[in-house]
N, C-alpha and C positions, 0 to 999 in steps of 0.2 A: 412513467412506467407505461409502456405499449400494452396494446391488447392482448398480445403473443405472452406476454409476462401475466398479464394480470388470467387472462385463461390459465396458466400453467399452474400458478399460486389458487386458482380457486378451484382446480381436480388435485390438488395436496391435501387441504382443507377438508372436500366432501369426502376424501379416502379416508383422511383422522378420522371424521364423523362418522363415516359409516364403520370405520372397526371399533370405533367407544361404543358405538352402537353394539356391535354385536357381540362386544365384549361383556357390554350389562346384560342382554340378553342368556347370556350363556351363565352369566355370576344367577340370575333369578331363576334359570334353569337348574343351576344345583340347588340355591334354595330351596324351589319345590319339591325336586327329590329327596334331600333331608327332610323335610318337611310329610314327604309321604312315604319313608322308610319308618317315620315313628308312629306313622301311622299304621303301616303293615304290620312292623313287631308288636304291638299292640293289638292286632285283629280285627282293624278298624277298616277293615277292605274298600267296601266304596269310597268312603274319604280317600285311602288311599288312593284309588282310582283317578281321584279328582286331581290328586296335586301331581299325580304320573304325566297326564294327559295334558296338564300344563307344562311340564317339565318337555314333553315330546315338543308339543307345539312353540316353544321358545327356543329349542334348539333340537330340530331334528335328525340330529346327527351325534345324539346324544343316545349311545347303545343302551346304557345302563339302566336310563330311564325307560327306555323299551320294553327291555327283561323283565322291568321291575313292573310293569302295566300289565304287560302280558301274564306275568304270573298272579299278580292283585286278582285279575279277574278268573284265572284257574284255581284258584283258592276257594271261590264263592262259589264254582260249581261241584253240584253233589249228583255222585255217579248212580244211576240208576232212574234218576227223579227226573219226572216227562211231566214238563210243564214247559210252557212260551218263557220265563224269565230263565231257566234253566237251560235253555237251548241256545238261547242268546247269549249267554255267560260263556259257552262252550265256542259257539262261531268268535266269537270277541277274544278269549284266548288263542284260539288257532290263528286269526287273523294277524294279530301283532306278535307272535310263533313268528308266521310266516317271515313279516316283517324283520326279524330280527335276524333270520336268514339270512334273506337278502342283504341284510348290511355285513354277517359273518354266516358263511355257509356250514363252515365248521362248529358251532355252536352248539355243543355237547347238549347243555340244562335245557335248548330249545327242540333239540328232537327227541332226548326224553321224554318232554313234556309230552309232544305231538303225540311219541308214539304210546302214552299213558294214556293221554283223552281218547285216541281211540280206542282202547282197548275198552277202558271203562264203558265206551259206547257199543259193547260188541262188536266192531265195526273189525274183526281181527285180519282181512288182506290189508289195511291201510296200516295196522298199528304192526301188523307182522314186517311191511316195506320200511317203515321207520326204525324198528327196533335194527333190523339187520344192515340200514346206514349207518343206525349208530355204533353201530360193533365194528364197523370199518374205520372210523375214526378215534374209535375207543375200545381197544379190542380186549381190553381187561375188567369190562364192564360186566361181569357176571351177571346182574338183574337182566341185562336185556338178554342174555343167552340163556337164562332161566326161562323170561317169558314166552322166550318163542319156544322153548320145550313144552311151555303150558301152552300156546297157540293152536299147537303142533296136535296133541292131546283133544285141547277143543273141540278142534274139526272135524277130528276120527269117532270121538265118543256118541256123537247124535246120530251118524248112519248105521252105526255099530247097532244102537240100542233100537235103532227102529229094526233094523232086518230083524234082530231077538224077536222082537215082536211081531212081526209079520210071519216070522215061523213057530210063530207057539211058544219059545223061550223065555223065561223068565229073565230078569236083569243079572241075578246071583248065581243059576244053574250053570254049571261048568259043561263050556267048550270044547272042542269049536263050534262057529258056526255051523249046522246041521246042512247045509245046502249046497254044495259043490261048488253048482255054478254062483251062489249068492254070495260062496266066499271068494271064488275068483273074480270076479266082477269089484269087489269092495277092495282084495288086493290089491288093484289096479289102483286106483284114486288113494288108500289107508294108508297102504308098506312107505311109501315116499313120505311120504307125512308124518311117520312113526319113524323112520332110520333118521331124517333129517333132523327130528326133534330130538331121539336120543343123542345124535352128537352134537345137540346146540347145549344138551345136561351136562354131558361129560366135559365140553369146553367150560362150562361153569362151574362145576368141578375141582374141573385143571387150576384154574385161579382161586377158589377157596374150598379143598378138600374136604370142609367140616357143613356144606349148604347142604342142612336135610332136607330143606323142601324141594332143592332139585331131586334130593333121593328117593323123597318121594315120587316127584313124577318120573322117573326112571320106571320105578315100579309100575305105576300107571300103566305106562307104556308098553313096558312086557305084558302085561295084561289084554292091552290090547293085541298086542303081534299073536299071544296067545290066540288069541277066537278066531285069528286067519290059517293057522297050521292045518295042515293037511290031513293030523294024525292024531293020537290021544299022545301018545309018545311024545310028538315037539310039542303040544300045549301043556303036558308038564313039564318039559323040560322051561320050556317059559316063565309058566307060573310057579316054578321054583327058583328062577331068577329074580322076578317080582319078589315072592315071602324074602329074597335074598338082601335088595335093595330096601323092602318097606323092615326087616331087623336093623340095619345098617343106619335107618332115618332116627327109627328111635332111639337107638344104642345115644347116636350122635345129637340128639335133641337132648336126652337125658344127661350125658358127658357134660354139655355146654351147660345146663341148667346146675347142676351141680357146684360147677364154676363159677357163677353169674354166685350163685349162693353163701360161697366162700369169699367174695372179694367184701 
């Protein structure tokens, strides 16, 4: 056997070896995933963590296990709570988020998530840019066209409540804005942020007829368009669309509760 032969027979050889190779790697790679999904349904999160993180690192190209890390570690973060281990939970989810992207861009459960962690971080232009890709890929996704009507609401409510204040107004004293120029000025920045969000409700709506908390913030909303009218006249007419919407929440809260009651 010449060399010609015997090289040829031993790059056949290292090919076997190297795919048994990464055939086992890929068998211990689910391993670990089973191993850290019993761990997950269980609530056993950092363990899970551990056998995720194994499961990435044996087979990186292994989505499943990605998801399943990235969400182990948004599990263990709790919204509101400012501490160093709680910040690190949140960057470690977003990161392997990211990651997961990258390997499916389309990846519904990952900008979900994205756009939930920011929300919960008030962080509402990042979690507003995420909710609204995700509607583009999933356009019957009611929650996200709910949140950006809460988003929506957010943004308006704290300028809203400071001008009250700045002119004397109480939070509850009926409208509008006493100040002309402070209501034209707030229109500018408010109105966009109010029509937009009304029709991110109404699309939520559209897909489930019976979502009273978008009916609620429907109401909300006219509420606020209210304090920007011009007049007494269109702030009631408003705030009789609001009482219109906030009947309509409960009618439909009470309906479903009923129902829920009888099954």
């Amino acid at each position: 056997m010449n060399w010609r032969t015997t090289s040829k027979l031993l790059i056949v050889v290292l090919a076997a070896l190297a795919l048994a190779g990464m055939g086992c790697q890929k068998l211990k790679a689910r391993d670990r995933l089973n191993k850290g999904v019993q761990a997950f349904r269980a609530g056993a999160y950092p363990t899970a963590v551990e056998y995720f993180k194994e499961a990435v690192s044996l087979d990186p190209t292994f989505l499943t296990s990605r998801e399943y890390l990235a969400m182990a570690y948004f599990m263990q973060y709790v919204p509101g709570a400012m501490s160093p281990e709680n910040e690190r939970l949140a960057q470690a989810a977003h990161d392997e988020f990211m990651k997961v992207l990258d390997m499916n861009p389309k990846n519904s459960v990952a900008m979900a998530t994205l756009a939930q962690l920011y929300f919960s971080e008030k962080k509402f232009d990042e979690a507003q840019d995420w909710y609204r890709k995700l509607t583009t890929i999933d356009p019957t996704n009611k929650t996200a066209y709910y949140t950006l009507g809460v988003i929506a609401w957010t943004k308006v409510f704290q300028p809203l409540m400071e001008k009250r204040a700045e002119l004397g107004m109480k939070p509850d004293e009926p409208g509008p804005i006493k100040d002309k120029k402070a209501r034209e000025e707030l229109r500018t920045t408010c109105l966009p942020l109010i029509d937009q969000g009304m029709q991110d409700l109404q699309k939520a709506l559209s897909i489930d007829p019976h979502y009273d908390d978008a009916m609620s913030y429907m109401n909300l909303l006219y509420r606020e368009r209210a304090d920007l009218t011009d007049s007494s006249e269109a702030y009631r007419k408003d705030t009789q669309e609001a009482d219109s919407w906030l009947d309509k929440a409960l009618a439909t809260k009470k309906e479903m509760g009923e129902k829920a009651a009888k099954k």
